[in-house]
TORSE-470828 format. One record per residue: x, y, z of N, C-alpha, C, O in turn; residue in three letters. Coordinates in Angstrom, 2 decimals. Layout:
<rs>
+---------+---------+---------+---------+---------+---------+---------+---------+---------+---------+---------+---------+------+
!    n.xx !    n.yy !    n.zz !   ca.xx !   ca.yy !   ca.zz !    c.xx !    c.yy !    c.zz !    o.xx !    o.yy !    o.zz ! type !
+---------+---------+---------+---------+---------+---------+---------+---------+---------+---------+---------+---------+------+
!       X !       Y !       Z !       X !       Y !       Z !       X !       Y !       Z !       X !       Y !       Z !  ALA !
...
+---------+---------+---------+---------+---------+---------+---------+---------+---------+---------+---------+---------+------+
</rs>
This chain:
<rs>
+---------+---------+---------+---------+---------+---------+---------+---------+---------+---------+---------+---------+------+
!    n.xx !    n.yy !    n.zz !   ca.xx !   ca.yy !   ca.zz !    c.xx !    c.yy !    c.zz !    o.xx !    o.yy !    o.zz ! type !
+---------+---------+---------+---------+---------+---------+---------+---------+---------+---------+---------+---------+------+
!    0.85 !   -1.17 !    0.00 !    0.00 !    0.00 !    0.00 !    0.90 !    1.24 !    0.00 !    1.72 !    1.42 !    0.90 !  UNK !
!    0.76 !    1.94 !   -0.83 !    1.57 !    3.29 !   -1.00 !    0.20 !    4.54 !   -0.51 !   -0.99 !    4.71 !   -0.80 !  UNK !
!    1.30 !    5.23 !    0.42 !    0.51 !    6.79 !    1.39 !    1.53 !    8.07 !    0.82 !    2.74 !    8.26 !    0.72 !  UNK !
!    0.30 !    8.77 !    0.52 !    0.85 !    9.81 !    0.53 !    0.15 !   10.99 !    1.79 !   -0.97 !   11.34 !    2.16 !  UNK !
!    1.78 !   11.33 !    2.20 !    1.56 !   11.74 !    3.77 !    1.53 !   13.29 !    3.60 !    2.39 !   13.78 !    2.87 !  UNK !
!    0.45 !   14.24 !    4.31 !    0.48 !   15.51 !    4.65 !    1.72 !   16.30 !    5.41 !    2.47 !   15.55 !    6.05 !  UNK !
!    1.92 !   17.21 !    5.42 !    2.84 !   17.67 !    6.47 !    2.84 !   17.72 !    7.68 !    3.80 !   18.05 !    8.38 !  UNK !
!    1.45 !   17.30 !    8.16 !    0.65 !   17.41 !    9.48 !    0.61 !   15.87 !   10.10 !   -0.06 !   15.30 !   10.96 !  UNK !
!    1.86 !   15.42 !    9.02 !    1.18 !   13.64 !    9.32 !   -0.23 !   12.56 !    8.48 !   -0.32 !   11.35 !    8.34 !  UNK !
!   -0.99 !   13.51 !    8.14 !   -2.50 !   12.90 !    7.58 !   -2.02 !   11.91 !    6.42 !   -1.21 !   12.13 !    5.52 !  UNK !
!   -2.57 !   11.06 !    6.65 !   -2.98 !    9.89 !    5.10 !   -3.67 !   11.07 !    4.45 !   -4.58 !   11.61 !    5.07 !  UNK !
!   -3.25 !   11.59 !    3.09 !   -4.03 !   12.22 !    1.89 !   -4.72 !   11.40 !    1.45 !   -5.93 !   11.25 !    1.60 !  UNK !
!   -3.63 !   10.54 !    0.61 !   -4.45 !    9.23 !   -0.30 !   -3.61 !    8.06 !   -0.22 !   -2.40 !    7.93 !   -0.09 !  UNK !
!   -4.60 !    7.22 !   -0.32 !   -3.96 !    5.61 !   -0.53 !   -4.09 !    5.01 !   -1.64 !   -5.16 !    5.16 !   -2.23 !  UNK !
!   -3.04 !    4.18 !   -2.23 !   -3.17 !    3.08 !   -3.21 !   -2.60 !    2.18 !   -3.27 !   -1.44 !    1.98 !   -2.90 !  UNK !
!   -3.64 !    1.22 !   -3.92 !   -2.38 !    0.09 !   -4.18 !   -1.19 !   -0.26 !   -5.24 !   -0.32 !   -1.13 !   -5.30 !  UNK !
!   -1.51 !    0.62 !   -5.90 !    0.05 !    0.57 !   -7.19 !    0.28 !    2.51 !   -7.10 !   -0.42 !    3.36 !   -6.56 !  UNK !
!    1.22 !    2.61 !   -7.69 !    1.67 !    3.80 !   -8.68 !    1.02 !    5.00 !   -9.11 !    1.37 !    6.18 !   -9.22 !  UNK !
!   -0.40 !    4.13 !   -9.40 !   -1.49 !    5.03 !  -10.15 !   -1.48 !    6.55 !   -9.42 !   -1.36 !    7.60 !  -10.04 !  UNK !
!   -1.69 !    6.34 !   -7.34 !   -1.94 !    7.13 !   -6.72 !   -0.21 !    8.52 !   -6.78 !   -0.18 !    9.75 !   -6.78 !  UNK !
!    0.67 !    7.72 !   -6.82 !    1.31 !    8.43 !   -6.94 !    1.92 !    9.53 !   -8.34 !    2.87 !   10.30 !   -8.52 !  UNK !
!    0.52 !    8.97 !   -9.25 !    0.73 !    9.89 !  -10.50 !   -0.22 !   10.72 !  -10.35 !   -0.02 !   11.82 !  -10.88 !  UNK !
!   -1.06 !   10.60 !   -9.88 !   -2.47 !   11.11 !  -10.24 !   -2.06 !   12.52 !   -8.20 !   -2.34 !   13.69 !   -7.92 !  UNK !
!   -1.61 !   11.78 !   -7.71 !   -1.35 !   13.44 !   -6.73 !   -0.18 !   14.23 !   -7.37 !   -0.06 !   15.36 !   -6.91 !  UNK !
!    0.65 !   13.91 !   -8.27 !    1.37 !   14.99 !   -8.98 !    0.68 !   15.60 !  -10.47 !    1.28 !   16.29 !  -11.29 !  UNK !
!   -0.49 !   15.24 !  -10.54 !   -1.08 !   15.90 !  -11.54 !   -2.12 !   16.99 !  -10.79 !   -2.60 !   17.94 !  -11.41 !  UNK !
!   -2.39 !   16.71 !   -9.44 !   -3.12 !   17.32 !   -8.43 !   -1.83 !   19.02 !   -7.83 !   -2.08 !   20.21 !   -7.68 !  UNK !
!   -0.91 !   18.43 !   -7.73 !    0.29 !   18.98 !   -7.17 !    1.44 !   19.20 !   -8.19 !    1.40 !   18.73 !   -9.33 !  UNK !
!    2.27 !   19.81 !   -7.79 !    3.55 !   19.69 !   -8.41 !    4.79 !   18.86 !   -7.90 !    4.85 !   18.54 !   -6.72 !  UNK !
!    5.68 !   18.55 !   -8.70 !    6.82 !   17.74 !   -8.09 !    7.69 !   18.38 !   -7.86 !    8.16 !   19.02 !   -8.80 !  UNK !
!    8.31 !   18.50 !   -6.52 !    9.43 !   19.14 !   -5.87 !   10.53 !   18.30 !   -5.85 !   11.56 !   18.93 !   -6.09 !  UNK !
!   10.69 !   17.26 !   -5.67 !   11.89 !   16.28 !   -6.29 !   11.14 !   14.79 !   -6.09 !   10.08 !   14.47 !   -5.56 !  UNK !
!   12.07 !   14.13 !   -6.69 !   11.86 !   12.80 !   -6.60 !   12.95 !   11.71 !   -6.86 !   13.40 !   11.38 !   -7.96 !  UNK !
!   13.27 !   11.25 !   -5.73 !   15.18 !   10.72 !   -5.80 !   14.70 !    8.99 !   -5.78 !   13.61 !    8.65 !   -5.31 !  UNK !
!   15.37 !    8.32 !   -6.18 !   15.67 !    6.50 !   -6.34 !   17.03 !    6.35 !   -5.49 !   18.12 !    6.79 !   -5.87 !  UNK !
!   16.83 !    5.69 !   -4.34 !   17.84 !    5.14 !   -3.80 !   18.20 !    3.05 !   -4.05 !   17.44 !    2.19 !   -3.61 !  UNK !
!   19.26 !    2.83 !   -4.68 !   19.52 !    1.29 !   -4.16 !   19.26 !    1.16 !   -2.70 !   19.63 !    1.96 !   -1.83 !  UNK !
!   18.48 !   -0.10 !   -2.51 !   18.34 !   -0.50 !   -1.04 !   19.09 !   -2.23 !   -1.70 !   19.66 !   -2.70 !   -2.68 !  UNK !
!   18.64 !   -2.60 !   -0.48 !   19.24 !   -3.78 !   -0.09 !   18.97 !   -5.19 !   -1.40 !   17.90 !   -5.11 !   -2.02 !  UNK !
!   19.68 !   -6.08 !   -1.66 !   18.76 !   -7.14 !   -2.52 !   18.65 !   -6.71 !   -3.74 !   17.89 !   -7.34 !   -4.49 !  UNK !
!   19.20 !   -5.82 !   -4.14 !   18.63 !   -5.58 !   -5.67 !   17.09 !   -4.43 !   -5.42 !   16.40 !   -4.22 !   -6.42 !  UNK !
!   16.83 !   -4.01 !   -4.53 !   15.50 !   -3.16 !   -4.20 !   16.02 !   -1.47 !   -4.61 !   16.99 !   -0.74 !   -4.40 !  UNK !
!   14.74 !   -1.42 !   -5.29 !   14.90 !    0.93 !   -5.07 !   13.92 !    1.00 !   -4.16 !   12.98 !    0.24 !   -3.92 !  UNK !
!   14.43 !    2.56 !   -3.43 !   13.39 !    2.96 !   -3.00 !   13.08 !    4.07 !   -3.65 !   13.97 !    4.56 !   -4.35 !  UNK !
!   11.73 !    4.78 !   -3.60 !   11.17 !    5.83 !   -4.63 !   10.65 !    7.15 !   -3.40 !    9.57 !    7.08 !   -2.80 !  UNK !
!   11.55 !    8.19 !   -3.22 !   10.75 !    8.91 !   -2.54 !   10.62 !   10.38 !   -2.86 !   11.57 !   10.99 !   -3.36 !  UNK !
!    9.54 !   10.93 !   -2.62 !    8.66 !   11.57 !   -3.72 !    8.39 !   12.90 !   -3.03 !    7.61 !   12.71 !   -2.10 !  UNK !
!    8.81 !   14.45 !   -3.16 !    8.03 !   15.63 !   -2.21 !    7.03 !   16.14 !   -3.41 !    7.35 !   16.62 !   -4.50 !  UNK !
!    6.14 !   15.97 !   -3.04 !    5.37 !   17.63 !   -3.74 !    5.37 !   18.98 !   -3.33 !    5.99 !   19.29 !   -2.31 !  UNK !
!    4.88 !   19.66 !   -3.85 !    4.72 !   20.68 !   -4.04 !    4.05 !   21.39 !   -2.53 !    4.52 !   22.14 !   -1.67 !  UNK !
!    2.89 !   20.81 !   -2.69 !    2.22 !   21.04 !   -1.81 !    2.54 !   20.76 !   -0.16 !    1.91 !   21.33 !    0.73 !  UNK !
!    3.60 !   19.80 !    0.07 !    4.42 !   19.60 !    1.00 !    4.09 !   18.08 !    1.32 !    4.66 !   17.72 !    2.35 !  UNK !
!    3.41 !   17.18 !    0.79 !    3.00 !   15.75 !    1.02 !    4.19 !   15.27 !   -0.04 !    4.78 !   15.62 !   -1.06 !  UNK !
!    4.14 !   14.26 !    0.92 !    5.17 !   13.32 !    0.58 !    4.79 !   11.71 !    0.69 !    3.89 !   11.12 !    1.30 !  UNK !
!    6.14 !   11.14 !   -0.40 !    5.55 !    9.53 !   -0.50 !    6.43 !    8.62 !   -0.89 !    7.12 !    8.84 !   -1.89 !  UNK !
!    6.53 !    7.58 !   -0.25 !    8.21 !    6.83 !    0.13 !    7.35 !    5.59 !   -0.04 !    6.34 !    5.28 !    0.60 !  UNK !
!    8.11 !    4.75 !   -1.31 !    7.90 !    3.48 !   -1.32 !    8.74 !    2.58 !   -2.42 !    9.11 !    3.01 !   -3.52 !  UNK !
!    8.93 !    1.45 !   -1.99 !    9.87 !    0.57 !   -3.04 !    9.48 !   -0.50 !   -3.96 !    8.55 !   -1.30 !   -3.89 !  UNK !
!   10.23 !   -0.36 !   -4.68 !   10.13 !   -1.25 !   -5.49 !   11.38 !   -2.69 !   -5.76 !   12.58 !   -2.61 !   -5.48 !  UNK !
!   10.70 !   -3.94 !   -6.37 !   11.35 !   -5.01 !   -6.14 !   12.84 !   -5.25 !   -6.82 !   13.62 !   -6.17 !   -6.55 !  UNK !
!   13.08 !   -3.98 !   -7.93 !   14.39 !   -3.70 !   -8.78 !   14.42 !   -2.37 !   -8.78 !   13.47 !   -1.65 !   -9.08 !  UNK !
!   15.82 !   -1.92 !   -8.36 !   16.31 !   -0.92 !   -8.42 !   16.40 !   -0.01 !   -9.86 !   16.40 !    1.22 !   -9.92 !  UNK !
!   16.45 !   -0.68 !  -10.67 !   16.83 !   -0.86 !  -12.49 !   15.32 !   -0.37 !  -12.92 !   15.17 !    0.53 !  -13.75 !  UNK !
!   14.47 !   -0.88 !  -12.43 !   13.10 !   -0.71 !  -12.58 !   12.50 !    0.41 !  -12.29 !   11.79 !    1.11 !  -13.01 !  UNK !
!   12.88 !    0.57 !  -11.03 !   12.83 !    2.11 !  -10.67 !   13.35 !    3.50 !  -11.23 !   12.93 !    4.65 !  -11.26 !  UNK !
!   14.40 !    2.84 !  -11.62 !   15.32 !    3.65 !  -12.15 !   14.30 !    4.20 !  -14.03 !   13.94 !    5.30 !  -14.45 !  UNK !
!   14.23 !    3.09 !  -14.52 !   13.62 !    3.19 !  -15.95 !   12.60 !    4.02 !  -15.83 !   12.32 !    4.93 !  -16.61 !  UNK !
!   11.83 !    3.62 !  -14.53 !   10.38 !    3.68 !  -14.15 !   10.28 !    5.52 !  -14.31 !    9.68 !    6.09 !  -15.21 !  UNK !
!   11.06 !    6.22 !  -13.14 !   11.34 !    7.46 !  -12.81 !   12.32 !    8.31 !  -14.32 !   12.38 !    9.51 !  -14.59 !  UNK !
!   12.91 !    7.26 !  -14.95 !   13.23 !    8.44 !  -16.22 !   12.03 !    8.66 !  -17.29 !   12.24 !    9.58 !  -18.07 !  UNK !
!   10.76 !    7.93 !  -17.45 !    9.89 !    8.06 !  -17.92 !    9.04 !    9.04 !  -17.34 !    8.06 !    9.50 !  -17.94 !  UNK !
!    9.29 !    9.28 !  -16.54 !    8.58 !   10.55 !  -16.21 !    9.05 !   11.85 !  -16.44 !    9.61 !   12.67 !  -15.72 !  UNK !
!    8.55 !   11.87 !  -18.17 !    9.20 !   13.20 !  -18.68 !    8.50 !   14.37 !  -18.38 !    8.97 !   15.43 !  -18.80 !  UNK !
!    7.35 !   14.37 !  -17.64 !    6.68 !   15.96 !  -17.30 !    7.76 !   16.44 !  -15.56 !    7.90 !   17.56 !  -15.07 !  UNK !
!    8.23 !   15.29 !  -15.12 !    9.37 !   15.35 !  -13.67 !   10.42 !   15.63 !  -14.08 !   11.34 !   15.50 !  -13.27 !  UNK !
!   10.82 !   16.18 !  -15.62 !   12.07 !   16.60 !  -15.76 !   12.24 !   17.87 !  -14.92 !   11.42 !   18.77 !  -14.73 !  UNK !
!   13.59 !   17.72 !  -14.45 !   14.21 !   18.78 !  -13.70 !   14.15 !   18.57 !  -12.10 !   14.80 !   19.40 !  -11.47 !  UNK !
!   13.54 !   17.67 !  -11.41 !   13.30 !   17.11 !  -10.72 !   13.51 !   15.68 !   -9.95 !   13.22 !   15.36 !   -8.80 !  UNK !
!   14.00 !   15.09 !  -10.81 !   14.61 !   13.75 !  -10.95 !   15.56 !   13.50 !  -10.05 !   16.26 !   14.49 !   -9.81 !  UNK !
!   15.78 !   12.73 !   -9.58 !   17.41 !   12.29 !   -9.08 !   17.50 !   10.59 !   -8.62 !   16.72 !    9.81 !   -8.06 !  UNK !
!   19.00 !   10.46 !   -9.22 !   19.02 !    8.81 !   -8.88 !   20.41 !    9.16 !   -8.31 !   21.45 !    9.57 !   -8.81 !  UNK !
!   19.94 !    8.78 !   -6.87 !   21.25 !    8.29 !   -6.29 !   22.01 !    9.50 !   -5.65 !   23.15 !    9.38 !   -5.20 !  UNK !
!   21.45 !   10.42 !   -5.63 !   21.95 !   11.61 !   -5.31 !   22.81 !   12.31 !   -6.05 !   23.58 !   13.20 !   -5.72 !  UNK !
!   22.54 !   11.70 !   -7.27 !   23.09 !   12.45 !   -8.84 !   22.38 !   14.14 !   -9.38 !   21.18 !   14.40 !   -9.25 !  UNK !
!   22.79 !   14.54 !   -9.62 !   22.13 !   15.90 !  -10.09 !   20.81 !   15.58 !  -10.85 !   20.61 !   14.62 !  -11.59 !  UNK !
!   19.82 !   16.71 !  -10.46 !   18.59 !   16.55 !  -11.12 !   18.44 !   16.56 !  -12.99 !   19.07 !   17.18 !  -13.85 !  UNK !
!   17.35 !   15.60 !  -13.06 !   17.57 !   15.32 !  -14.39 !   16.17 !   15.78 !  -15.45 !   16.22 !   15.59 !  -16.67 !  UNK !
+---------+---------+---------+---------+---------+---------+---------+---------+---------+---------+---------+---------+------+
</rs>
C-alpha cells in the first residue's frame, strides 16, 4: 500500500500501485523525486510535492525504478538517482 503523507502527518491518499502516486502529482507539483539502491537488488522511490505531502515506497528492482522514474518526462528537472544531479 503506497501513502501519501500531509505535512501534518494525515494519510491524503492511498493506493495500491503507482497510479496514486501519479495522479497526486497531476493534483500537485513535483518538488523532487530521488531512487535510492536499497538492499537485494531493491529501489526505493521517494517523492516531495509541491504542496508539502510526501511519499516513500519501493520497489522489487532498483533498475526498474530507475527506468520507471526516467519516464517521467513531465518530472524533468526534478529527478534524481542516487543523489546524482537533477535530471
Amino acid at each position: 500500500m503506497i501513502e501519501i503523507v500531509a505535512p501534518d502527518g494525515a494519510v491524503m491518499h492511498r493506493s495500491k500501485n503507482l497510479r496514486g502516486v501519479l495522479d497526486h502529482a497531476r493534483r500537485s507539483w513535483i518538488e523532487e523525486a530521488v531512487a535510492y539502491p536499497a538492499p537485494e537488488g531493491r529501489g526505493v522511490l521517494q517523492v516531495i510535492y509541491g504542496d508539502g505531502c510526501t511519499c516513500h515506497t519501493e520497489f522489487a528492482s532498483y533498475e526498474v525504478l530507475c527506468g520507471w522514474l526516467r519516464a517521467r518526462c513531465s518530472w524533468a528537472g526534478s529527478r534524481r538517482i542516487a543523489g546524482s544531479q537533477c535530471f
